[in-house]
mmCIF file of the C-alpha atoms, coordinates in Angstrom:
data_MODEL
# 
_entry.id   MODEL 
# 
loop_
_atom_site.group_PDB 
_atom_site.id 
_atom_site.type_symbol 
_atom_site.label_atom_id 
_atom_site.label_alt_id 
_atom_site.label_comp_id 
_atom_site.label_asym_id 
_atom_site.label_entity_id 
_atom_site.label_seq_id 
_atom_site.pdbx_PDB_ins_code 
_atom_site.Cartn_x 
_atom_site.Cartn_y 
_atom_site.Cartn_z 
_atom_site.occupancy 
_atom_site.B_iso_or_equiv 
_atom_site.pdbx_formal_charge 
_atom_site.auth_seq_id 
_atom_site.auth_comp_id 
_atom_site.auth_asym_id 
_atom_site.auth_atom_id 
_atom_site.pdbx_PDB_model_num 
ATOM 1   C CA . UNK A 1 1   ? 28.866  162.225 79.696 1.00 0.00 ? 1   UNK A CA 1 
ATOM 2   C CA . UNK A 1 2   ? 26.384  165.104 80.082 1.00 0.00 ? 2   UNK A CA 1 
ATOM 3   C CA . UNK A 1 3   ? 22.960  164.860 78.262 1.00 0.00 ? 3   UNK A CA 1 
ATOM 4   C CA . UNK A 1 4   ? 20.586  167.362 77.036 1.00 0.00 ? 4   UNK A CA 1 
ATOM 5   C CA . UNK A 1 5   ? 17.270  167.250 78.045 1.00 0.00 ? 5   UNK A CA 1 
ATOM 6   C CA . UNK A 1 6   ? 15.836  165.838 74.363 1.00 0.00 ? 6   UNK A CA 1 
ATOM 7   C CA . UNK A 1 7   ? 18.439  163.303 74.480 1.00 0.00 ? 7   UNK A CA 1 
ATOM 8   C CA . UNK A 1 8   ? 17.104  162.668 78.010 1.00 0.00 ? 8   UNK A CA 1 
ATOM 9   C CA . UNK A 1 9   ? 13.589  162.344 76.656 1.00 0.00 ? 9   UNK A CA 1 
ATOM 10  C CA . UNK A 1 10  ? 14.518  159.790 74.284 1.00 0.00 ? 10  UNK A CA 1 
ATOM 11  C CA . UNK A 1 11  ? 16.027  157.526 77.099 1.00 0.00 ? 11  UNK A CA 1 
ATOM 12  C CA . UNK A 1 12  ? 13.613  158.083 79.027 1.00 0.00 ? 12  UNK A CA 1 
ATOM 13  C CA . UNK A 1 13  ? 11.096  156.895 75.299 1.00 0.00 ? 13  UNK A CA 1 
ATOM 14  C CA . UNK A 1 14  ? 13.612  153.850 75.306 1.00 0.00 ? 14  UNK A CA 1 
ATOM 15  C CA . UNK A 1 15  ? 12.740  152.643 78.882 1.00 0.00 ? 15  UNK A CA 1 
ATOM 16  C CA . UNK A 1 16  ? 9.107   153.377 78.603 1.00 0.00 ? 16  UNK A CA 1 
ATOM 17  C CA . UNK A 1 17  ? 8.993   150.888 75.609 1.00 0.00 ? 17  UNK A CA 1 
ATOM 18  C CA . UNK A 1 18  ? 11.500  148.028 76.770 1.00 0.00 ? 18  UNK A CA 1 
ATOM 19  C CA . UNK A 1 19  ? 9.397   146.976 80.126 1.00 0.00 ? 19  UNK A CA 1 
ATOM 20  C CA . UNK A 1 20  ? 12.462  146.871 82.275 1.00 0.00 ? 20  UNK A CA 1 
ATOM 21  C CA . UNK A 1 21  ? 13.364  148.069 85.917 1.00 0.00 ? 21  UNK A CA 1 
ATOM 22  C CA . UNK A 1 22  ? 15.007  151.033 86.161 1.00 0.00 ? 22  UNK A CA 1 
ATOM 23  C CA . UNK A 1 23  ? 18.289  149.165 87.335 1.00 0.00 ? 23  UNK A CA 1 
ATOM 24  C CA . UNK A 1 24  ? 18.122  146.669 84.323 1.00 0.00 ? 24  UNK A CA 1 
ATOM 25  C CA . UNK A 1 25  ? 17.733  149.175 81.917 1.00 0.00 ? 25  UNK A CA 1 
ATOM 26  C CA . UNK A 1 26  ? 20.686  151.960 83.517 1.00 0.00 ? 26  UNK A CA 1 
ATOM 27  C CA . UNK A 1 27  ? 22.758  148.473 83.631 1.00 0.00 ? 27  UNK A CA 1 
ATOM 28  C CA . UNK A 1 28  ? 22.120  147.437 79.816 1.00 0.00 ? 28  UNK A CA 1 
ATOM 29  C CA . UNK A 1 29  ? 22.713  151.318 78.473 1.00 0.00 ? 29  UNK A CA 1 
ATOM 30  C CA . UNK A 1 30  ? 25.490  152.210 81.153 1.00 0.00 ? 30  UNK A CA 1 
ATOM 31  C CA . UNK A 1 31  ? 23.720  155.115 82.696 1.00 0.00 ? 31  UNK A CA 1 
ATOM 32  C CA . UNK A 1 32  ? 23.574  156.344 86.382 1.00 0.00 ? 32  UNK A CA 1 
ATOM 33  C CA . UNK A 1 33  ? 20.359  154.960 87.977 1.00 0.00 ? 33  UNK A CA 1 
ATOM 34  C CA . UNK A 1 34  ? 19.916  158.280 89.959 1.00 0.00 ? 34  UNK A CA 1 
ATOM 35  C CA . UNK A 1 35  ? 20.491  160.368 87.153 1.00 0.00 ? 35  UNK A CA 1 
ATOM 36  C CA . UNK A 1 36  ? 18.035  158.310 84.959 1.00 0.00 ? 36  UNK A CA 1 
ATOM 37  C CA . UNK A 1 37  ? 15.316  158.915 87.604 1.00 0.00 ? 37  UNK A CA 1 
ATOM 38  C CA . UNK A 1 38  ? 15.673  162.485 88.323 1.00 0.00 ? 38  UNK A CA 1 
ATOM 39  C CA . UNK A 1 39  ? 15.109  162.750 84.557 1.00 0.00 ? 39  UNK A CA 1 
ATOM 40  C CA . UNK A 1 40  ? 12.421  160.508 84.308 1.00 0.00 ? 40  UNK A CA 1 
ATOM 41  C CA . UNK A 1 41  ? 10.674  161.749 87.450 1.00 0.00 ? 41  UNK A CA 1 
ATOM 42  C CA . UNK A 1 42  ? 11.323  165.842 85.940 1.00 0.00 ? 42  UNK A CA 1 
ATOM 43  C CA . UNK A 1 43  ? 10.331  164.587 82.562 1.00 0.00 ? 43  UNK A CA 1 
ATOM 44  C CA . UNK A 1 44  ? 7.260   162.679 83.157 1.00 0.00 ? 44  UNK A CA 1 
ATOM 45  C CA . UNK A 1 45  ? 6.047   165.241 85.810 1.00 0.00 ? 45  UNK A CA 1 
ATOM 46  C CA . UNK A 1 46  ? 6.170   167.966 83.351 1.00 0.00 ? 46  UNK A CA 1 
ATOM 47  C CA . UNK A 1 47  ? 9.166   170.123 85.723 1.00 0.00 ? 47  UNK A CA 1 
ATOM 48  C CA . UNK A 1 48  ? 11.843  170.169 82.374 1.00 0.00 ? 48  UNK A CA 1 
ATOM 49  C CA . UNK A 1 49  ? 10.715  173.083 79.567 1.00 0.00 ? 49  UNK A CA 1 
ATOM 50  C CA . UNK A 1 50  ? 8.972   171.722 76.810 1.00 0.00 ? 50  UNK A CA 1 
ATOM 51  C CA . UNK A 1 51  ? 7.610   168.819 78.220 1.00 0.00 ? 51  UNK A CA 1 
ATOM 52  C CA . UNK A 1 52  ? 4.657   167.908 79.697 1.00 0.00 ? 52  UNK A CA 1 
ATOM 53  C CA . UNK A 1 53  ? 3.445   165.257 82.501 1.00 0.00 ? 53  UNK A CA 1 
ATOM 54  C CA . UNK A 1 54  ? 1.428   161.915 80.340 1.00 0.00 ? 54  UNK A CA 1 
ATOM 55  C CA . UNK A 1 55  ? -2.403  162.985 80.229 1.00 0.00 ? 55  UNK A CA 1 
ATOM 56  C CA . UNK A 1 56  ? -1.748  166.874 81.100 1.00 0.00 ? 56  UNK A CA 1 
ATOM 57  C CA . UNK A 1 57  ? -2.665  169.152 78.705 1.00 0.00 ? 57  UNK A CA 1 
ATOM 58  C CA . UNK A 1 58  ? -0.315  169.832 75.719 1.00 0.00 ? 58  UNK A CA 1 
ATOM 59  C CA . UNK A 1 59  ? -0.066  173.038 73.650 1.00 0.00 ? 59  UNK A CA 1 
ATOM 60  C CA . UNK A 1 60  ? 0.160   172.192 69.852 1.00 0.00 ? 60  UNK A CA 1 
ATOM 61  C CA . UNK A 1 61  ? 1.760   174.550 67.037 1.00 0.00 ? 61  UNK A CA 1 
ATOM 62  C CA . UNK A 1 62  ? -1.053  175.434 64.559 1.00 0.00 ? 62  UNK A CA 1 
ATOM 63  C CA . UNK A 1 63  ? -0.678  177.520 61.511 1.00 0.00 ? 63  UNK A CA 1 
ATOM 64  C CA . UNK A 1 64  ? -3.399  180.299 61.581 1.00 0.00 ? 64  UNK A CA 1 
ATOM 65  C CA . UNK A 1 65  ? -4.397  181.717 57.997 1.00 0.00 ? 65  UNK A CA 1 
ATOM 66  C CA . UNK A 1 66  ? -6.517  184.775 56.334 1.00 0.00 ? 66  UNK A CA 1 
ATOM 67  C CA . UNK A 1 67  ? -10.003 184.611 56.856 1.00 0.00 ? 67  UNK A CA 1 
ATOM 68  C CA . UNK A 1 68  ? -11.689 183.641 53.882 1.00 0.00 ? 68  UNK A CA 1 
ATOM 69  C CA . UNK A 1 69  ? -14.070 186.721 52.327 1.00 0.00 ? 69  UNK A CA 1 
ATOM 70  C CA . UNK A 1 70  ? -16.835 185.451 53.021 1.00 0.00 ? 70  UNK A CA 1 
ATOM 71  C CA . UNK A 1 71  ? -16.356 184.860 56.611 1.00 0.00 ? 71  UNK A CA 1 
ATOM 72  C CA . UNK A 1 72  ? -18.112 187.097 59.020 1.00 0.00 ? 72  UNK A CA 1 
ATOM 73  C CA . UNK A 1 73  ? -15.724 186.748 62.075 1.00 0.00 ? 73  UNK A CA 1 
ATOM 74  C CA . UNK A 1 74  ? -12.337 185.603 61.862 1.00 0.00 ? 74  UNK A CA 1 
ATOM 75  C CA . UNK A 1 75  ? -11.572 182.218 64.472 1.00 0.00 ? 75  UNK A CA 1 
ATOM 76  C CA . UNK A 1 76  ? -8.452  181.029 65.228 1.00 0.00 ? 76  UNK A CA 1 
ATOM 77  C CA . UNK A 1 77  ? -8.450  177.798 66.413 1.00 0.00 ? 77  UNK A CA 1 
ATOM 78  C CA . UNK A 1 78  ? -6.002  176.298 68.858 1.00 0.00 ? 78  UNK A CA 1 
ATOM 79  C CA . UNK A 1 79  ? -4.940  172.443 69.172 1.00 0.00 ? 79  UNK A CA 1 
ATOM 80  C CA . UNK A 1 80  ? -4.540  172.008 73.436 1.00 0.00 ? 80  UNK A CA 1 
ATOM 81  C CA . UNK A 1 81  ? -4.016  168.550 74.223 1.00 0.00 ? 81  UNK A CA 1 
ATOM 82  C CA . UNK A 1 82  ? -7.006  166.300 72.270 1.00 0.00 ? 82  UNK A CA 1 
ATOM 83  C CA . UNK A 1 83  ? -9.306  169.100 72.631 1.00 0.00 ? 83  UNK A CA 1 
ATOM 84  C CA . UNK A 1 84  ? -10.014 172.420 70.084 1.00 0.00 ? 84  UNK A CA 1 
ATOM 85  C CA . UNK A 1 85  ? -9.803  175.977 71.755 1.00 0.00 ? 85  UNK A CA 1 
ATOM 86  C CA . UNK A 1 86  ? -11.855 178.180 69.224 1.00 0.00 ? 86  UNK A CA 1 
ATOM 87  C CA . UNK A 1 87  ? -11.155 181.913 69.809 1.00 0.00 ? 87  UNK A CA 1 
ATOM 88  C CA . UNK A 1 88  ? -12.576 184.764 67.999 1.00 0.00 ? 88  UNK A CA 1 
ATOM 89  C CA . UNK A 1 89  ? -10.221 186.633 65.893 1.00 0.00 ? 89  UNK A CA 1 
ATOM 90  C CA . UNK A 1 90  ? -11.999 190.006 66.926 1.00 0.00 ? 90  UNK A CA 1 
ATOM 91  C CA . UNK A 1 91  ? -10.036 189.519 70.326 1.00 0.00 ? 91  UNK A CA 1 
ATOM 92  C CA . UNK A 1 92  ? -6.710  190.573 68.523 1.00 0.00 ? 92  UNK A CA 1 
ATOM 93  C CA . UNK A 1 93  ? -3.909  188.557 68.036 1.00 0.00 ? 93  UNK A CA 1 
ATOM 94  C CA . UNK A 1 94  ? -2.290  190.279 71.477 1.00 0.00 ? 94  UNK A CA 1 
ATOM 95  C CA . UNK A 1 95  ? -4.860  188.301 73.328 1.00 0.00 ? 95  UNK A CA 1 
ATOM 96  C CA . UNK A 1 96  ? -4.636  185.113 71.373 1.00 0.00 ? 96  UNK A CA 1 
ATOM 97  C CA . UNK A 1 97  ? -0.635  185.397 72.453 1.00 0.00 ? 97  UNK A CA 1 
ATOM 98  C CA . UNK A 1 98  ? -0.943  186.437 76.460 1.00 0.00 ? 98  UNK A CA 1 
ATOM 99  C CA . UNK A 1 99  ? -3.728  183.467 76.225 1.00 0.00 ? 99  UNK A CA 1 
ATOM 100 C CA . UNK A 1 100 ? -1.131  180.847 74.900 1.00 0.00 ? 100 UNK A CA 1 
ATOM 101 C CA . UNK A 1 101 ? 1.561   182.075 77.439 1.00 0.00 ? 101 UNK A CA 1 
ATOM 102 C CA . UNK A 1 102 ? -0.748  181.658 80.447 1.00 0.00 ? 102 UNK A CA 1 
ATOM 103 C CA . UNK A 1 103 ? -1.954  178.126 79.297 1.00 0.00 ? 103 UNK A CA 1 
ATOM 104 C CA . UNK A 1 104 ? 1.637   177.315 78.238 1.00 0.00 ? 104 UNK A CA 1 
ATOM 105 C CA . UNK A 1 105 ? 2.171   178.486 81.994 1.00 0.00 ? 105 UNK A CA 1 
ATOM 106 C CA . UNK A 1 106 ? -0.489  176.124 83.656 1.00 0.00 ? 106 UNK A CA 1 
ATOM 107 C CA . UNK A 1 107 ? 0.807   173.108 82.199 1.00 0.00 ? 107 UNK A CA 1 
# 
């Protein structure tokens, strides 16, 4: 049976959380060892789109509202991993985007 890559990712969620070998798990869920660890090994290194390697940096959807009135400057604050990326909304929203893309590009 062929598996996306979420499904993948939620195998690969299962195995992280049951403490088993990789054989002992495959054998208890009927998958294909090698095909469980060329998932695991793309997942967990970050290789398959959307996901990222544990402790890499992670790019967050935010929702990024109107500037109050009484706000001088405008700052648009991105969520990357743990940390806040503040940018100044003076810089144009063109730069905010070709800012994402080469961070989403890095991780």
């Amino acid at each position: 049976m062929r598996r996306s890559r979420e499904q993948w990712a939620q195998i690969v969620e299962q195995f992280e959380r049951s403490g088993q070998s990789h054989d002992a798990f495959c054998a208890q869920q009927r998958l294909n060892v090698g095909s469980f660890r060329g998932w695991l090994y793309r997942l967990r290194s970050g290789a398959a789109q959307g996901k990222v390697a544990r402790g890499a940096t992670r790019l967050l959807p935010v929702r990024v509202g109107p500037a109050d009135a009484s706000d001088e400057e405008t700052v648009i604050e991105l969520a990357v991993g743990e940390a806040m990326l503040r940018v100044r909304g003076a810089l144009g929203p063109v730069y905010v985007a070709e800012l994402v893309t080469l961070l989403r590009n890095r991780c």
